[in-house]
N, C-alpha and C positions, 0 to 999 in steps of 0.2 A: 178435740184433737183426735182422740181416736176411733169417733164419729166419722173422719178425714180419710182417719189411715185405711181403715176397713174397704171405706168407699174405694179408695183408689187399689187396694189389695185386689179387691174383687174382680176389676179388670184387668189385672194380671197374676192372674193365681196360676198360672204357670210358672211364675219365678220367684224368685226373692227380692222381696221389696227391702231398698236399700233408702230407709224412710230421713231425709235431710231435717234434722233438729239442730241450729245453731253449728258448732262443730266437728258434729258427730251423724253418721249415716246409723240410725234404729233399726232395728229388727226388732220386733213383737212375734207374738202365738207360735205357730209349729216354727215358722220363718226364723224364728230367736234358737230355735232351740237342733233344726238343722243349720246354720251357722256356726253356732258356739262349737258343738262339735266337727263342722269341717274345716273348720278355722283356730281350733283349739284355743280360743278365748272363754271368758266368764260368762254366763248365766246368769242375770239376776232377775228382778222382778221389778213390778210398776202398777199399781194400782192392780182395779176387778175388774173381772168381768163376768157375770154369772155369777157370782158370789167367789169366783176362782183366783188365784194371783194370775199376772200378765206376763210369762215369761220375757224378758227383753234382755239383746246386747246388740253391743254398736264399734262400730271403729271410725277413728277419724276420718274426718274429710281432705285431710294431707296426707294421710298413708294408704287412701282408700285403692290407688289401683294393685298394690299388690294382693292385697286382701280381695279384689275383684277374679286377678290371675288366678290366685288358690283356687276360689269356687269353678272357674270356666272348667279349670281341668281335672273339679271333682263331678264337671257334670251338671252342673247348675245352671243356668240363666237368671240375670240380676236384672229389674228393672230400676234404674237410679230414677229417683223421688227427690227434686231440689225446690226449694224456696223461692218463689214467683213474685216475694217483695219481701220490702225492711218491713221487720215489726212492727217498726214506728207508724208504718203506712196502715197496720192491720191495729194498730191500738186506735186508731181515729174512726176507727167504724163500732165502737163498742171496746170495754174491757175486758171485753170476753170473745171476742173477735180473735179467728182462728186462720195464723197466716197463710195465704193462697198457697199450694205445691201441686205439684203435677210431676208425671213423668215424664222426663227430656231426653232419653234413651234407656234401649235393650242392649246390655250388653251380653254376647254372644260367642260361641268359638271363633266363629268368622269376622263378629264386628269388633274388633279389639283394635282402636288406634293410639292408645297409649306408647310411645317408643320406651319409656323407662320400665315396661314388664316386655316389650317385642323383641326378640334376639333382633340384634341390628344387621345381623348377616343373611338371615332368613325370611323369606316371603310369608305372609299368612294370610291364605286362602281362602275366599268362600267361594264354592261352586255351585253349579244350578245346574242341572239336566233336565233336559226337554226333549219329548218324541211328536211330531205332528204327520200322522197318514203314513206309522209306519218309519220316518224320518228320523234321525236323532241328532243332536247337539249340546256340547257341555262345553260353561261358560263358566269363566271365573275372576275375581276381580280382588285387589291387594287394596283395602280401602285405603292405606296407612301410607301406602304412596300413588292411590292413583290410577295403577296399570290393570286392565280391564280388557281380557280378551276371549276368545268364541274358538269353536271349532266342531264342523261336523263328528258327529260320534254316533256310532250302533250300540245298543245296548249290551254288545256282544265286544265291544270294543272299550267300555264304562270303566271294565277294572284296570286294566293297562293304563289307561289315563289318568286312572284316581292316582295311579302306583309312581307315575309321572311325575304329579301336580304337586299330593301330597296336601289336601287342604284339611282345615282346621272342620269345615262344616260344608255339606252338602244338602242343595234347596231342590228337593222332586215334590211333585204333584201328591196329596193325599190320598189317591186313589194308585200310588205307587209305591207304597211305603211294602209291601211284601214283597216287588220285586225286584228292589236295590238296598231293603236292608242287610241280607247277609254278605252283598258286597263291602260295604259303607262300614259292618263292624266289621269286616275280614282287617281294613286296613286303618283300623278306628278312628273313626269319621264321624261326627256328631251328623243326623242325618234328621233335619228338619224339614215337616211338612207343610206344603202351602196349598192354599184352597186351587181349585182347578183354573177358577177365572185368572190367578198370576200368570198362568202360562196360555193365555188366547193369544195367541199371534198378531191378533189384528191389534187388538187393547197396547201390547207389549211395543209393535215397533211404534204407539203413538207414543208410551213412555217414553222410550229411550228420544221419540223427534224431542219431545218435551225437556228431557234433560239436557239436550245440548241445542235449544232453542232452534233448531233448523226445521224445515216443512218437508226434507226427505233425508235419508242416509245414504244417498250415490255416493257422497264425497268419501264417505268411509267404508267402502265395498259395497259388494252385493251377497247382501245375505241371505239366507232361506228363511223359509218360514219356523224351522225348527228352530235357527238361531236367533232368530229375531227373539222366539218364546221363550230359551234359555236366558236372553238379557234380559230380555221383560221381570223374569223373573227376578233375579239378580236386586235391578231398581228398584221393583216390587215388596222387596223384604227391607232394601235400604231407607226406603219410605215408610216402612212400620219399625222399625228398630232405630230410627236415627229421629224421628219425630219430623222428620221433614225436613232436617237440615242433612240433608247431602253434603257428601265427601264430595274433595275435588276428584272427578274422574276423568282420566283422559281418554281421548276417540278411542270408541272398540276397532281392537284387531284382529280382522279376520286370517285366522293360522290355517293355512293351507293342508289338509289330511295328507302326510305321506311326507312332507317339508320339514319334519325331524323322524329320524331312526324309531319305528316302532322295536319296541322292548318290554316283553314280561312281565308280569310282577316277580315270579319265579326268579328269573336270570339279573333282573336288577335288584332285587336282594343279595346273589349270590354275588354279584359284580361288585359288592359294596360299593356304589357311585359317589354315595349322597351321604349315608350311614352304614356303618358298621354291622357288622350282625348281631352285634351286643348290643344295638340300639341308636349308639350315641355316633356322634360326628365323628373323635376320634378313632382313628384305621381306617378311614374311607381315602378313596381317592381325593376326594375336596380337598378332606385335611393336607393331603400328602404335599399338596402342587399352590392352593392357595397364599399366594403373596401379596394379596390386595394390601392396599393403604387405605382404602374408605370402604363405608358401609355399601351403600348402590353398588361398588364393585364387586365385595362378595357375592351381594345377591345375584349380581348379572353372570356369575361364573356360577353360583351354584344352578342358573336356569341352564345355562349352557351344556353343561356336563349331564345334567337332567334329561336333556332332550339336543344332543346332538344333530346340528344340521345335514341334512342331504340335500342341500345345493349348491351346486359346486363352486356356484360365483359367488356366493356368501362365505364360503370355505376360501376360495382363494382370498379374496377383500383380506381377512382375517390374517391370513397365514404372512399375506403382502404388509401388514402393521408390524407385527412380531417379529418377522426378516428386518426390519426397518432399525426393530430398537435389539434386537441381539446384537448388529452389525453396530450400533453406535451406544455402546452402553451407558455415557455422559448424559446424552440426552432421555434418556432413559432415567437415569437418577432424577436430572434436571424435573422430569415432568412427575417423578414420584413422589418429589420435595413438595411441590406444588399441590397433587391432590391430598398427600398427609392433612392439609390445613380446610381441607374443604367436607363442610359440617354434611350431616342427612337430609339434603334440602327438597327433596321426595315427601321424608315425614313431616319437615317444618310447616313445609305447606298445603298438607293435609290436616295437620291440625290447628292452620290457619282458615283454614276452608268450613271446619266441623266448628269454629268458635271457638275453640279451649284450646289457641296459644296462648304465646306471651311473648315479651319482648324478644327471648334469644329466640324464639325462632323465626321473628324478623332480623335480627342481627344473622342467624346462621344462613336466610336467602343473599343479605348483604354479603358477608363472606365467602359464601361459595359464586356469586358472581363476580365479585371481586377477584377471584381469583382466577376467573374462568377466560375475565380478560387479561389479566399476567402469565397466563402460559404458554411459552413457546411451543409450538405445533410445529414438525418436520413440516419441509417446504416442497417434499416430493409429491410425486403427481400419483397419489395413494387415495383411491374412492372417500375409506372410511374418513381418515382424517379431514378432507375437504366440508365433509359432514358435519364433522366435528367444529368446522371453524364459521361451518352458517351458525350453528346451533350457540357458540359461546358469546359472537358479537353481538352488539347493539344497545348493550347495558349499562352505559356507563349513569346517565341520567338518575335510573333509579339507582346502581350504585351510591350515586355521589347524595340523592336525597333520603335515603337510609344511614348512611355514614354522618352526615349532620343530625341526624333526629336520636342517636342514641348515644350514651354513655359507656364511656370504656368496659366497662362490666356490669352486665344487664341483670336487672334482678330476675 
């Protein structure tokens, strides 16, 4: 077994092997013994090695994501280490047959789809910067629900962006680690290096044809060669951290340079938009004005305030909703009553996508569809909302065939 562990350590001796024994995730050698102290658990020991004791500790496999959170944001990277079959399968080859394990993800600042350690009001971030011929663009994607989007960027233009985004981790070229890491710590950003071939343009837009099974990307802009290399990227790293099982991502969107208000990092600090200057959410504008009822809506207001739009007909569209339900406040209730009941169905089905749902978060796509066709929608001749009522119809079907397949209260 620890023949096993080694082997597999060795391929990831950049992180902490998070080794699956039964109900408990191991840690052995230096790995046991930074855990125990950034997790303030027990040390103990397990067998020689060298003639030496085996430093070991472990935490459960049911409390393991907070115990993951701890390490991300002491700076760690965790490779999980599961059991690739029953025992019973590995006692039939011998009784000393050592059960198969591998690793089946990197977890990372940016790869974290756990919703029970994710604030549910917050986005979290992985970014990727790319320069091609002088060129620049920075990409970034929220694996935990999905939204995946690009935008031309100067490297001159990198920090304002970061100061924007606000992501957990940041994927530049190896051969660019000196000239975006003192950005990337100015606004602390885990700032991970990838080999140069993730960002070849040509390699990268066949990735991204690859992930969305299409033979070109017309249908979803026209992108540069720089952004093409920031996605590429992006995929790149989700194909070495995810084992190959990709998150659901939806179509990248390419964000027009100049189609939100450029802002500082200086002056958006000073604005407190998003955070405080103490740090935290409370005293920001967010705080002050946020009356969402669901999680998707926080986060679509904290993007908003983030990065206010300058276009005007996007601003009117907006402004044409909110005139709508100031003047009818009933209905306004009416449709608040309605989203109160409608689950995170962004994260559900992202962590339907990655394999490690469960039942509720088929029961919470049921739910929030269900509810998406019991909302009355104003009936005025309002862009957004028309939008709105392509986007909630058609569902009843799988409604009604998830509504049969599950039990009032899903384990």
């Amino acid at each position: 077994m620890m023949a096993q562990y080694m082997a597999i350590k060795d391929a990831h001796a950049d992180a902490l092997l998070f080794y699956r024994m039964g109900d408990f995730y191991e840690m052995f050698f230096d790995d046991a013994v930074a855990a125990a102290a950034a997790l303030d658990i027990a040390l103990t020991k397990r067998g020689k090695h060298a003639g030496d004791d085996i430093p070991m500790c472990g935490v459960p496999v049911h409390a393991a994501e907070g115990y993951l959170l701890t390490l991300i944001r002491k700076g760690f990277r965790v490779a999980v280490c599961e059991q690739l079959e029953d025992p019973a399968e590995a006692k039939k080859r011998g009784s000393k047959a050592v059960v198969k394990r591998d690793v089946v993800r990197l977890v990372t600042p940016g790869t974290l789809p756990e919703a029970s350690i994710l604030a549910a009001r917050r986005h979290t971030f992985l970014a990727s910067f790319a320069e091609v011929r002088g060129a620049g663009a920075l990409a970034w994607v929220d694996i935990s629900t999905g939204e995946l989007r690009v935008v031309e960027c100067s490297a001159a233009r990198l920090g304002p962006e970061l100061a924007r985004l606000a992501p957990s981790e940041l994927l530049v070229g190896d051969d660019q680690l000196d000239a975006h890491g003192e950005v990337a710590s100015d606004f602390g950003i885990a700032l991970t290096p990838l080999a140069p071939g993730s960002f070849d343009s040509a390699g990268a837009e066949e990735r991204v044809k690859a992930l969305y099974s299409v033979g070109a990307l017309d249908a979803f802009g026209t992108f540069s060669r720089a952004a093409l290399a920031a996605l590429g990227g992006i995929v790149a790293y989700l194909e070495l951290t995810q084992k190959g099982q990709l998150p659901l991502l939806r179509p990248p969107v390419l964000e027009r340079a100049g189609g939100s208000m450029q802002i500082d990092a200086a002056t958006r600090r000073n604005l407190e938009l998003t955070h405080a200057l103490s740090g935290g959410r409370e005293g920001s504008l967010l705080a002050a004005i946020d009356r969402t009822v669901t999680a998707g809506g926080g986060r679509l207001l904290e993007r908003r305030i983030a990065s206010p739009s300058c276009d005007l007909a996007v601003i009117q569209d907006r402004l044409e909703v909110v005139a709508h339900f100031v003047a009818d406040t009933s209905a306004a209730e009416r449709l608040r009553a309605a989203l109160r009941i409608c689950p995170d169905m962004d994260r559900a089905l992202s962590r339907l996508a990655l394999d490690r749902g469960g039942p509720r978060d088929l029961a919470a796509i049921r739910t929030g569809l269900g509810q998406a066709l019991a909302m009355e929608l104003p009936q005025e001749d309002l862009p957004l909302v028309a939008g709105w009522a392509v986007a909630l119809a058609g569902h009843g079907d799988m409604v009604e065939l998830l509504d049969h397949a599950f039990v009032a209260e899903q384990p």
